[in-house]
C-alpha positions as CSV (number, residue, x, y, z in Angstrom):
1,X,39.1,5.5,-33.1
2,X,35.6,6.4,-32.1
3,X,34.0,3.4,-29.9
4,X,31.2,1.6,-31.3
5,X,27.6,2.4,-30.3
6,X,25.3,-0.3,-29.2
7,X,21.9,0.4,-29.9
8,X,19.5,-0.2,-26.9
9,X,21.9,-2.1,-25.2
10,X,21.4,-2.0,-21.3
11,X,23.3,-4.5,-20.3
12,X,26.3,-2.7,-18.1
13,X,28.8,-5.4,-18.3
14,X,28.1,-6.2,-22.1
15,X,29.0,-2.5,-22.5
16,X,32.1,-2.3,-20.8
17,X,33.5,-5.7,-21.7
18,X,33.3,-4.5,-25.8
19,X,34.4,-1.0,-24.8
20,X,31.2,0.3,-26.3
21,X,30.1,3.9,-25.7
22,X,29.3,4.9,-22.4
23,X,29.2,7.8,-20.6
24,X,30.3,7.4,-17.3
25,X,27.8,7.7,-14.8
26,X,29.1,5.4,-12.0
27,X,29.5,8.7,-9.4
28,X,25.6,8.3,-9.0
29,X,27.0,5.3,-6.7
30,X,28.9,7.1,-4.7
31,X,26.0,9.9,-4.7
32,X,23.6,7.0,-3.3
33,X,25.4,5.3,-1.1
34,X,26.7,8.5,0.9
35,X,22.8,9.8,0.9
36,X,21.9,7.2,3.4
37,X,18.2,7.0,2.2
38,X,16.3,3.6,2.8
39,X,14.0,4.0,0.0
40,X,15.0,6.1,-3.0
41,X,11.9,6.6,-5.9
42,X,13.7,8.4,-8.8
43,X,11.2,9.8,-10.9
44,X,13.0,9.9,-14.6
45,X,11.5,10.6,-18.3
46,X,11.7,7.1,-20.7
47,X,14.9,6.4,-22.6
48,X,17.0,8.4,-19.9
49,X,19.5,5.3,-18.5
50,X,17.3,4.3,-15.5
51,X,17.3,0.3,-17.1
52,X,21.4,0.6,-17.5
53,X,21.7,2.3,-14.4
54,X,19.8,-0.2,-12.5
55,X,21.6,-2.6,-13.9
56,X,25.2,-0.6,-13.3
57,X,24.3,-1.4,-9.7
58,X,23.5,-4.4,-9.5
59,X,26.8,-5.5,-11.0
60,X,29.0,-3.5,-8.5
61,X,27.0,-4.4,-5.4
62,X,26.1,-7.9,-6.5
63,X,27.7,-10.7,-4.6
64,X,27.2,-12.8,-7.9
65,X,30.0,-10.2,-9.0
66,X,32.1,-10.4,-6.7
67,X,35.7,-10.1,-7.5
68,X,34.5,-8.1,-11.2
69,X,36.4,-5.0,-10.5
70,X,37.4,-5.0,-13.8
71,X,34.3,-3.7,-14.9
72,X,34.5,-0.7,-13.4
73,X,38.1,0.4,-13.5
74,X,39.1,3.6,-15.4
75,X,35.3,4.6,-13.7
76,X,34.8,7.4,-11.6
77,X,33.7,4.9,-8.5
78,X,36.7,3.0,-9.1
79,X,39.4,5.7,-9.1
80,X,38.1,8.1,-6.7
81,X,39.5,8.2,-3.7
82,X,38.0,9.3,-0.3
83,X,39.1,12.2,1.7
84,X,41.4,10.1,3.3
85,X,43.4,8.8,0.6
86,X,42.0,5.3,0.5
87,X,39.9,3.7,-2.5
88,X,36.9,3.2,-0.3
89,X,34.3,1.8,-2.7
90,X,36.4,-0.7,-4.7
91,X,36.1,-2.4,-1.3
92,X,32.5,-2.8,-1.7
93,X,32.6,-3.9,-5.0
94,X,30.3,-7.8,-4.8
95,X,29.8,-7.8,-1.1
96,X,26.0,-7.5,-0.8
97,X,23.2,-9.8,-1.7
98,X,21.0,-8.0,-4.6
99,X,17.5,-8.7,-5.9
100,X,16.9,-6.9,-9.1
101,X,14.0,-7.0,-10.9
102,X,12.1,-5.5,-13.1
103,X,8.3,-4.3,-14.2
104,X,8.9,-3.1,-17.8
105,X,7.1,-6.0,-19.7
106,X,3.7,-5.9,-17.3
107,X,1.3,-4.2,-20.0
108,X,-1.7,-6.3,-20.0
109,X,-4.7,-5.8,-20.8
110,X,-6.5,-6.6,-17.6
111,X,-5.9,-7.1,-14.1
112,X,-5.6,-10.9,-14.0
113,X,-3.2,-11.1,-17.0
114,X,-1.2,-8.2,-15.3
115,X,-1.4,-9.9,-11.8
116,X,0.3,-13.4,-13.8
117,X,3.0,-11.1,-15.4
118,X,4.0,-9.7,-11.8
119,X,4.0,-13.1,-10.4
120,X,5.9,-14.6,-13.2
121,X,8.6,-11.9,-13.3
122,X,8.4,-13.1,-9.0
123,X,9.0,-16.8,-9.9
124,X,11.7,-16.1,-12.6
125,X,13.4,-14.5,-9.9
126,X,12.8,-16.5,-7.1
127,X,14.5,-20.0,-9.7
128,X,17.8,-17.5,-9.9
129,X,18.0,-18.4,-6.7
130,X,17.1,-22.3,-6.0
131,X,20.2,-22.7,-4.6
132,X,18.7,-21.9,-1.2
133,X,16.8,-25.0,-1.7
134,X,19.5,-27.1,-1.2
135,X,20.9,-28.2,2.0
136,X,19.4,-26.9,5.8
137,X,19.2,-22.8,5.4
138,X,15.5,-23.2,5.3
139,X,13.2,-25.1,7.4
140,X,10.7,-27.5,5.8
141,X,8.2,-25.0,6.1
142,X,10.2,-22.4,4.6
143,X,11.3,-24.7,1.5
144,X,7.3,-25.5,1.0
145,X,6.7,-21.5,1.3
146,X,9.6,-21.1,-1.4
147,X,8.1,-23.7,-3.6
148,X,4.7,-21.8,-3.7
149,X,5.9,-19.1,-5.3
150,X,4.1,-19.0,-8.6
151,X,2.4,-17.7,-11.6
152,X,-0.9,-18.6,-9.8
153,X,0.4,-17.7,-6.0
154,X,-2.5,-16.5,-3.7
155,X,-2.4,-12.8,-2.8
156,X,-0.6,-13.2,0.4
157,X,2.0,-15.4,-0.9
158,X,2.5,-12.6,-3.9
159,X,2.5,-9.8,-1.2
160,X,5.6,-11.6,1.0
161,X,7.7,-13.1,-1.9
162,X,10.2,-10.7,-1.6
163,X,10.6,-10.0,1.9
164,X,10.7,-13.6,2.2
165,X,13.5,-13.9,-0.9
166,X,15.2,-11.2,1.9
167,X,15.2,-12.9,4.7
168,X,16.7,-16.5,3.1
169,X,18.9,-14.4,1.2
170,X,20.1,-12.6,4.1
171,X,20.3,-15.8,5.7
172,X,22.8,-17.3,3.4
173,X,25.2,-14.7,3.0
174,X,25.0,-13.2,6.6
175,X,24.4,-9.6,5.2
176,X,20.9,-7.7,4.3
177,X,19.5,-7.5,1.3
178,X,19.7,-4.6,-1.7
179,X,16.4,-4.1,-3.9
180,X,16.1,-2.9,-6.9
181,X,13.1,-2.5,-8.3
182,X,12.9,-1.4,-12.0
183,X,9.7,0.2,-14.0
184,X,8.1,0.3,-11.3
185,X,5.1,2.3,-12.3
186,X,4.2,0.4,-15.8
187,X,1.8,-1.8,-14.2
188,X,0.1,1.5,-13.1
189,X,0.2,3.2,-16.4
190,X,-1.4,0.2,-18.6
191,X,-4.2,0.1,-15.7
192,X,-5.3,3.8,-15.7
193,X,-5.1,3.0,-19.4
194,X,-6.9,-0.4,-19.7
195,X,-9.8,0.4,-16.7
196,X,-8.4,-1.7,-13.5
197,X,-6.7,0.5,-11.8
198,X,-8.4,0.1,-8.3
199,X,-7.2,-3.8,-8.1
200,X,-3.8,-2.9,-9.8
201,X,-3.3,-0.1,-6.3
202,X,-4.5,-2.7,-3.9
203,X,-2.3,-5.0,-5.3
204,X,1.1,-3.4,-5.6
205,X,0.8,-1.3,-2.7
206,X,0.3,-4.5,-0.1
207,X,3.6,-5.7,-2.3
208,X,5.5,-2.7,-1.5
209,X,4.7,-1.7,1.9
210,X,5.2,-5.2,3.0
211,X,8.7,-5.4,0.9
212,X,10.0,-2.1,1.4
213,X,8.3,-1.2,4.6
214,X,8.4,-3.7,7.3
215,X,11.4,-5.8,6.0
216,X,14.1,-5.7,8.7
217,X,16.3,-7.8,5.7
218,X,16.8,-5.1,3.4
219,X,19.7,-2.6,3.3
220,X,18.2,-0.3,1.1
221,X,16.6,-0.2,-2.1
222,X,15.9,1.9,-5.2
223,X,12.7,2.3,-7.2
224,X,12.8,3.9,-10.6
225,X,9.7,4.9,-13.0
226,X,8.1,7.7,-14.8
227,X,6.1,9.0,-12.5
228,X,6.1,9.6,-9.1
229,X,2.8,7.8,-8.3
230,X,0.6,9.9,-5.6
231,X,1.3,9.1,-1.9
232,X,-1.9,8.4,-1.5
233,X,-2.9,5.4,-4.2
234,X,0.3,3.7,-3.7
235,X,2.8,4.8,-0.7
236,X,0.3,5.8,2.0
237,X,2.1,3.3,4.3
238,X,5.8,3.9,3.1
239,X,6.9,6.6,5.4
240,X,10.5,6.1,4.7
241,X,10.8,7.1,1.2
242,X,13.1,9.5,-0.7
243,X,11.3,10.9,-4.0
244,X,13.8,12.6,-6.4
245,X,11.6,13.9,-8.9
246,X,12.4,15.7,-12.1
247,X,12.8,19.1,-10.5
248,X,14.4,17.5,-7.2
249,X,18.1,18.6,-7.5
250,X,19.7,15.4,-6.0
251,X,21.4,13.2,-9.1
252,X,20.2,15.9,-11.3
253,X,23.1,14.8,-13.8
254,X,23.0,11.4,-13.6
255,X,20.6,10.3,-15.5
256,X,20.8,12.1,-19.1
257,X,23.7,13.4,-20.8
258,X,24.9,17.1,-20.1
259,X,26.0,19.5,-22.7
260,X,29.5,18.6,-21.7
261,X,29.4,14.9,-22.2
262,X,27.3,15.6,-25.5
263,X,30.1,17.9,-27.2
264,X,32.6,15.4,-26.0
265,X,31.0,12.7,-28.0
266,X,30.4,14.6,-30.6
267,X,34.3,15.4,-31.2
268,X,34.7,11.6,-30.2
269,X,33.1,10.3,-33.7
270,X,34.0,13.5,-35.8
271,X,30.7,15.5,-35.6
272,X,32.2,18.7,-33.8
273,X,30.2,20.9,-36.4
274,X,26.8,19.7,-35.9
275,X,26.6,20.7,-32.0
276,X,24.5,23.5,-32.8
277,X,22.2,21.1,-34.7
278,X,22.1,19.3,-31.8
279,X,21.5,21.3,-29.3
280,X,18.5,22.8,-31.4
281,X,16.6,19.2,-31.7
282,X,17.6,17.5,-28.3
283,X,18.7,20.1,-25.7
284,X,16.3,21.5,-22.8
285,X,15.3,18.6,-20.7
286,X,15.9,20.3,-17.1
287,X,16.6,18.5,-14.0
288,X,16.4,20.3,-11.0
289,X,18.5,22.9,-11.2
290,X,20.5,21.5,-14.2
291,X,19.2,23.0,-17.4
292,X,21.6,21.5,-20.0
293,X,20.5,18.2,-20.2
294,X,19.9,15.7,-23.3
295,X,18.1,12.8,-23.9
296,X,20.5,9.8,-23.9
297,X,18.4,7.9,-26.8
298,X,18.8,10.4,-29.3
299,X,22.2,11.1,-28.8
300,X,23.3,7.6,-29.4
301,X,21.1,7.6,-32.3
302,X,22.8,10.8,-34.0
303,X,25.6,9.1,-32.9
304,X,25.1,6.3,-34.8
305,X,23.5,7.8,-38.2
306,X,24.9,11.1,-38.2
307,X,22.1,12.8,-38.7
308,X,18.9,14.4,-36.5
309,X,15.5,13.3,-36.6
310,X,12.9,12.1,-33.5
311,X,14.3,9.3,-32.3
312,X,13.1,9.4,-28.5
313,X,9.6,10.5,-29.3
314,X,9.5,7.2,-31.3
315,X,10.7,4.4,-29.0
316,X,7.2,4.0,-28.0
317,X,3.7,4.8,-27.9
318,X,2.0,8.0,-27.3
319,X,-1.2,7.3,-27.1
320,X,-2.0,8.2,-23.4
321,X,-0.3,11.5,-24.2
322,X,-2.8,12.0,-27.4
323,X,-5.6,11.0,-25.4
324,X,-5.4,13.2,-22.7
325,X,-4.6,16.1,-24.9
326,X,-7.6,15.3,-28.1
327,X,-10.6,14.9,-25.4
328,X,-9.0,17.6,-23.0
329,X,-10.7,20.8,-22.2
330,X,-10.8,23.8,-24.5
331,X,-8.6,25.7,-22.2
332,X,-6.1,22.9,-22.2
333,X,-6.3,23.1,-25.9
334,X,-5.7,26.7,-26.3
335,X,-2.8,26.1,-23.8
336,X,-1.6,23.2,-26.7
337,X,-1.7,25.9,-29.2
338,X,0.3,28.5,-27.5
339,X,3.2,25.8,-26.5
340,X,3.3,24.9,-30.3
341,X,3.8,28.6,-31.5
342,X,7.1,27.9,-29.1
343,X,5.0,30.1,-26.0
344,X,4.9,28.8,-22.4
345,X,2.4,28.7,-19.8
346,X,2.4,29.6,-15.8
347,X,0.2,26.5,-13.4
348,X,0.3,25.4,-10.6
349,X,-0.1,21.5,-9.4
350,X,1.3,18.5,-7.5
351,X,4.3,16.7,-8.9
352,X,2.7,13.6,-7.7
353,X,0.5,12.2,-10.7
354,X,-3.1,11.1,-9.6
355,X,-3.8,8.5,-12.4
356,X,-7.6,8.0,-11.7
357,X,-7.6,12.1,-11.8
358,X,-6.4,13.2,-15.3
359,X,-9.6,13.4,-16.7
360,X,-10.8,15.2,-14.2
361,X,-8.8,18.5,-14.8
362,X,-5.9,19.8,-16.7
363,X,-2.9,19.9,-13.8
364,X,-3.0,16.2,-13.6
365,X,-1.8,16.2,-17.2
366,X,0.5,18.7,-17.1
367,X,1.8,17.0,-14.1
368,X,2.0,13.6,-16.3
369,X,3.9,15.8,-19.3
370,X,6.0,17.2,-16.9
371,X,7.0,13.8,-15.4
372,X,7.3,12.0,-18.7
373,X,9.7,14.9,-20.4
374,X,7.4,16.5,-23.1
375,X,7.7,20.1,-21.0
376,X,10.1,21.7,-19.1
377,X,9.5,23.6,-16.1
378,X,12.2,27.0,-16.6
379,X,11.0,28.3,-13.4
380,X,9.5,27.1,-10.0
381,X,8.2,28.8,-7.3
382,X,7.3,28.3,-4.0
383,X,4.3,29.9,-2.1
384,X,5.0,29.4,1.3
385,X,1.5,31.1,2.3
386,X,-0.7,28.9,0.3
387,X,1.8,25.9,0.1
388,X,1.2,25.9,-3.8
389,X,4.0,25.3,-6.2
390,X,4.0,27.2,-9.3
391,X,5.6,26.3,-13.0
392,X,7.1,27.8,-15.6
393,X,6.6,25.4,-18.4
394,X,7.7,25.5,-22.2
395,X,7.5,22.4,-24.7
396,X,10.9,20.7,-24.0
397,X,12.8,21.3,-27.7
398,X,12.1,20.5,-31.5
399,X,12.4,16.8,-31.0
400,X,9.2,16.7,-29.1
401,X,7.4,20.2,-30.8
402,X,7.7,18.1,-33.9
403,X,5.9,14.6,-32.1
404,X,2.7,17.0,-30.9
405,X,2.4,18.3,-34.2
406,X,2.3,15.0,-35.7
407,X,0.0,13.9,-33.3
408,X,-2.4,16.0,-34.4
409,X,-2.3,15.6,-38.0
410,X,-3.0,11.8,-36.8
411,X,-6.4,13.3,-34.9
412,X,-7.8,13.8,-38.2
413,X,-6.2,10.6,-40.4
414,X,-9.8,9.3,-40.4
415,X,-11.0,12.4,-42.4
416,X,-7.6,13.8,-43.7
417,X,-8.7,13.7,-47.6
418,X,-12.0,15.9,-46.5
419,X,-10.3,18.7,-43.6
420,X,-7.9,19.2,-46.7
421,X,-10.3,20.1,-48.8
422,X,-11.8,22.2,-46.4
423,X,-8.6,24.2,-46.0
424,X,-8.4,24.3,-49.9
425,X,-12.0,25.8,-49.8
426,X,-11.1,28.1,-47.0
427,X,-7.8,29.4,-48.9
428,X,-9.6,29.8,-51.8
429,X,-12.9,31.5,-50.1
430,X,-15.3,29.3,-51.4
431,X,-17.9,29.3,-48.8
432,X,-20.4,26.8,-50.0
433,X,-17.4,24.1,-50.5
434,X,-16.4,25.0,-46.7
435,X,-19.7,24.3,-45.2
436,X,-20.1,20.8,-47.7
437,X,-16.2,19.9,-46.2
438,X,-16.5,21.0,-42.8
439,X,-20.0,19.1,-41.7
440,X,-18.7,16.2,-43.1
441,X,-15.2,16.6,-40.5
442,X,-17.5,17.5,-37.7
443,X,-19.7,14.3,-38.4
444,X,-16.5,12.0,-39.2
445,X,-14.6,13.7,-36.3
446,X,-16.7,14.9,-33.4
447,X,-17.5,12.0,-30.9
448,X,-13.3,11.3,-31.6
449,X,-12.6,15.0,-29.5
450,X,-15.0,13.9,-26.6
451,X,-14.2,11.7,-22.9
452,X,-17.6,9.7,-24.1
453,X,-19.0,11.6,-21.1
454,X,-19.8,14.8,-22.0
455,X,-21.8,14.1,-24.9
456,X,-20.4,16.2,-28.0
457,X,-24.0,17.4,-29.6
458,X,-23.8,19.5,-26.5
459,X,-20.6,20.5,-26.0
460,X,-18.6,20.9,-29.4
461,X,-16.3,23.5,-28.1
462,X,-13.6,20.1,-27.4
463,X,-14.3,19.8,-31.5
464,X,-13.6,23.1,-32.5
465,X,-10.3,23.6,-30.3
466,X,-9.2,20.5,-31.6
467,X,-10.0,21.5,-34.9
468,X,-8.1,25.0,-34.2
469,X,-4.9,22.6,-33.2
470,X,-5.3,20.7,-36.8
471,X,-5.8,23.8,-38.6
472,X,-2.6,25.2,-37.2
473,X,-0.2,22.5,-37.9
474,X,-1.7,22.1,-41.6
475,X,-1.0,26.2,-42.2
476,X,1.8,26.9,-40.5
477,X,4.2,27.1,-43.3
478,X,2.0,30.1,-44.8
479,X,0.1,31.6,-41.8
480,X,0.8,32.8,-38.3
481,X,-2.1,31.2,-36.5
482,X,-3.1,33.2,-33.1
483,X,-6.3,32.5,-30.7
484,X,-8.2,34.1,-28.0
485,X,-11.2,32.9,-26.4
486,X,-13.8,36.3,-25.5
487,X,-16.3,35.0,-23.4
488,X,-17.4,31.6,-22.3
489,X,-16.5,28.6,-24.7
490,X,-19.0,30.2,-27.5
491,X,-16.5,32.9,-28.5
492,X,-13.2,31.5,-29.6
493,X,-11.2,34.0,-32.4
494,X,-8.9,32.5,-34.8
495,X,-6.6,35.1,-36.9
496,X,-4.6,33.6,-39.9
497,X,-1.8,36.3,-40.4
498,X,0.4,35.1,-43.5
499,X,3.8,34.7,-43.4
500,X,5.9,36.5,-46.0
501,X,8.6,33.5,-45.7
502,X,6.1,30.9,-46.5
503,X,5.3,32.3,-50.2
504,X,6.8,30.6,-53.0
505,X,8.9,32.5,-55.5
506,X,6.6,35.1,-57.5
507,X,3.3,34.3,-55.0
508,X,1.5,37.1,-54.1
509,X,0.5,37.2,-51.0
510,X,-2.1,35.6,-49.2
511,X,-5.7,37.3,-47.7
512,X,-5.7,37.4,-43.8
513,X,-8.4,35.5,-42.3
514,X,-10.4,35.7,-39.1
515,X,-12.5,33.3,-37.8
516,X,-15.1,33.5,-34.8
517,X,-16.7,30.4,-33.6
518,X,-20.2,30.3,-32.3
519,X,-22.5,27.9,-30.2
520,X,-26.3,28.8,-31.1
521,X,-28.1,29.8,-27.9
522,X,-31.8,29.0,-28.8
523,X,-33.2,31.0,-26.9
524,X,-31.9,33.7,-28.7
525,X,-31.4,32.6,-32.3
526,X,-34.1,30.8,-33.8
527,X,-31.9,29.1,-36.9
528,X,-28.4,28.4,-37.0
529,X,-28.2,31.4,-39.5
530,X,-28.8,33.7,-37.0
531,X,-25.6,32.4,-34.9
532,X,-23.2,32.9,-37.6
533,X,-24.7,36.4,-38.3
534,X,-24.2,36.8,-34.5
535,X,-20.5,35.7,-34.8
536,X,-20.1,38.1,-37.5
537,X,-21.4,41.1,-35.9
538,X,-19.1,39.9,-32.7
539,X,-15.5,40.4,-35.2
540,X,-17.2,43.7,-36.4
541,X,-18.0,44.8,-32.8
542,X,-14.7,44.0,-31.5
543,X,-12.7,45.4,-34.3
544,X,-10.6,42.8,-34.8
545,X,-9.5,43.4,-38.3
546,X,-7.2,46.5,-36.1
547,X,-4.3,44.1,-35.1
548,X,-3.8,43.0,-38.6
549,X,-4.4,46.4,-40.0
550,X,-2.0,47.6,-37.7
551,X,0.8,45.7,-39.1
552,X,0.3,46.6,-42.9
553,X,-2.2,44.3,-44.3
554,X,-5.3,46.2,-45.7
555,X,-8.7,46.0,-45.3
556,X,-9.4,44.2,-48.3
557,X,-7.4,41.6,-47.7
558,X,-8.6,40.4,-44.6
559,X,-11.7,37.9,-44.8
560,X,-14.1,37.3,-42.3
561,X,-16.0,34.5,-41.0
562,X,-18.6,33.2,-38.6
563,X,-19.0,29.2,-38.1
564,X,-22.3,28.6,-36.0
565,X,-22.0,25.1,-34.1
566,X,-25.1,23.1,-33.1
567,X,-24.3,19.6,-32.3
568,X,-23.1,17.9,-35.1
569,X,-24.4,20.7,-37.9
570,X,-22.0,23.7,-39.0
571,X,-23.0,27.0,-40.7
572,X,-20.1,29.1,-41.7
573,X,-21.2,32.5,-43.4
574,X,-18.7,35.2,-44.5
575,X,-18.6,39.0,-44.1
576,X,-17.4,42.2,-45.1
């Protein structure tokens, strides 16, 4: 009989003790332990088993647990032995001191409110262990420093809470300390997000230099997030820190489900046919050099309703994602498009994500999409001359083509009624309804595409790429949407190539359409008129009409048109 799956459990003990699924993952202990690292930062997309993992240690290392063996038997770390014979790691099952906590909840609004929720998740953890209290471990001084730990503790008590906790800890049970810090980069995320993320670094990285740095009481500790925060904003003093990354090949398979554990489960609860399904929605997360990984969120979910749909792209919000990607460049935009029609893309960047950089330029994001699992990198190289890495990246499977494409439908929810009618007009070729639809989406929609500081009356190419994405997604079941951008940002092609599979039964098939966007340049064109006659004589100049030509569809068939852009005002003319 197929076990029972708990839904967003990540309570290790609460799964074991019902025998609810799990996949076994407890050789990542044995992994750890036998690396030796002080400091280990694994970098690991949302929803991938760092919270259960976390927690999987705690419970065998954990003096609390001491004695709890039963939770792990029938595990890997339980019944492997070592080279010479003996079961080495049941032995140190519950013998160390463990603090364990956890950053997942800090997602205020503002620096102070996020500065109580660190310090309150400090003092929770510091009245787990009031015991020390009692009795002469501490000094008087020591008990008074113990008792100051609260929501409203100074900075420098904040900064030594929990090299302190290690010392009394250590103190009391004659043995350092492990850490285990969960989450870690939330606090970081909600501050780019929310505007204080210069008090939020100053903060945490005093915290973690002091805790993880110069404290002779711990043993060793792990820190597990998203991202691996730059070196710079937060770890400039922590020179004794392992980063395991999403392309780093150390525990590339223990965080996610492999293809082998996947088909397993799926002949565990009767679904053996639907691993092709599967593997089409929620395979291609890669990790290091392991290429076959799934997320574990939707698995459990299929699991559970026997059936596929996004379940991982919806455990929480996007909306950093959308915002980086709606009022990024043009060319990060055409780069959106390209990964949508199932393309990839070669860059090159730092893995390390500079938070108070991503609007800066497009690697930072594509570092941050990287990190957070919505592309895959299918090949990395290294330059060893310029000391540049380059990626191979591809939108990670359907589960998260499908969450972009919804995205930007979303973009234009506050016009939706009006850029359908616009497409309507379009389809139809009813130019005077265009221009009447499309200047009232520019107006509604323009300011929506920009960073607020470039001003859009100037720059509307962030519109019209944007508007290219929306355009693409609406279409796709009838047209084959391809773009190029000629020259500069005030030539950008759009061909609309119909798709023979997308006609309904006794349609005749759609005209071809090519579009060629236009900035007016004043100097040059006196009314906006003049631009789209411009962008006209740019398709006829170019021949453009040849590639579709080329594949069947005649001349007739394929309409033409020039949209002139100044500011907020569009002009779209047609042409023979």
């Amino acid at each position: 009989m197929a076990r029972t799956v708990s839904i967003g459990n990540q309570d290790f003990e609460s799964l074991r003790k019902r025998d609810n699924f799990y996949v076994d993952k407890t050789g990542f202990i044995r992994e750890w332990w036998e690396s030796d690292d002080a400091v280990t930062l694994i970098a690991r997309p949302r929803r991938f088993g760092k919270t259960l993992t976390m927690n999987m240690l705690e419970k065998f290392f954990s003096v609390e647990y001491a004695g709890r063996g039963d939770l792990f038997e029938g595990l890997d770390i339980w019944e492997k032995k070592s080279p010479d014979g003996d079961y080495k790691y049941r032995k140190l099952q519950g013998t160390y001191p463990v603090i364990a906590l956890s950053f997942a909840d800090v997602k205020e609004t503002s620096f102070g409110q996020a500065r109580k929720a660190i310090c309150r998740t400090i003092k929770l953890l510091f009245d787990r262990f009031d015991f020390l209290l009692k009795g002469d471990l501490l000094s008087r001084s020591e008990k008074n420093d113990f008792r100051q730990i609260s929501v409203e503790m100074e900075d420098n008590a904040a900064t030594f809470s929990l090299k302190i906790l290690s010392i009394y800890l250590s103190r009391y049970y004659g043995r350092k300390v492990i850490i285990l810090l969960d989450e870690y980069d939330t606090p970081m995320q909600e501050a780019y997000v929310n505007g204080y993320w210069e008090e939020m670094v100053a903060f945490t990285r005093s915290l973690f230099n002091a805790t993880f740095k110069t404290n002779p009481y711990m043993e060793r500790a792990i820190m597990t997030g998203i991202t691996r925060v730059s070196r710079e904003s937060m770890f400039s003093d922590l020179n004794n820190l392992e980063v395991v990354t999403i392309t780093s090949e150390k525990y590339a398979d223990s965080f996610g489900f492999t293809e082998r554990e996947v088909f397993a489960a799926l002949d565990e609860y009767g679904l053996s046919d639907r691993k092709e399904e599967v593997k089409q929605w929620y395979d291609g997360f890669t990790f290091g050099d392991r290429t076959d990984i799934y997320n574990p969120w939707s698995i459990i979910n299929y699991l559970d309703k026997g059936k596929a749909a996004s379940y991982w792209v919806n455990t929480s919000s996007n909306s950093l994602i959308a915002k980086l990607v709606r009022e990024g460049s043009p060319e990060l935009k055409m780069t959106m498009e390209r990964l949508l029609q199932g393309k990839g893309f070669r860059t090159i960047f730092d893995e390390q994500v500079v938070f108070n950089q991503l609007e800066q330029g497009d690697t930072a994001v594509w570092s941050l999409l990287l990190a957070s699992g919505y592309l895959k990198a299918e090949h990395i190289a290294f330059d060893q001359e310029s000391g540049e890495t380059e990626y191979d990246l591809k939108l990670t499977n359907q589960e998260v083509r499908l969450m972009f494409r919804q995205m930007i439908k979303d973009w234009f929810g506050v016009c939706r009624r009006v850029n359908n009618a616009f497409l309507q007009a379009l389809l139809a070729d009813d130019v005077k309804a265009m221009n009447t639809y499309m200047n009232k989406v520019a107006l509604q929609t323009f300011s929506y595409f920009d960073t607020g500081k470039n001003p859009s009356e100037l720059e509307p190419e962030r519109f019209y790429h944007g508007f290219v994405l929306g355009m693409m997604v609406e279409l796709a079941d009838r047209y084959v949407l391809t773009s190029n951008r000629e020259s500069g940002f005030g030539r950008y092609d759009v061909m609309l190539e119909p798709k023979q599979g997308g006609l309904a039964s006794g349609d005749s098939a759609p005209d071809a359409i090519i579009i060629e966007f236009k900035v007016q340049d004043t100097e040059k064109e006196a009314e906006l008129s003049d631009t789209v006659k411009e962008a006209l004589e740019q398709i006829k100049r170019q021949r453009y009409e040849a590639v579709l030509e080329a594949r069947g569809i005649p001349g007739e068939r394929i309409r033409k048109y020039g949209f002139g852009f100044w500011g907020k005002r569009v002009l779209i003319g047609g042409g023979e």
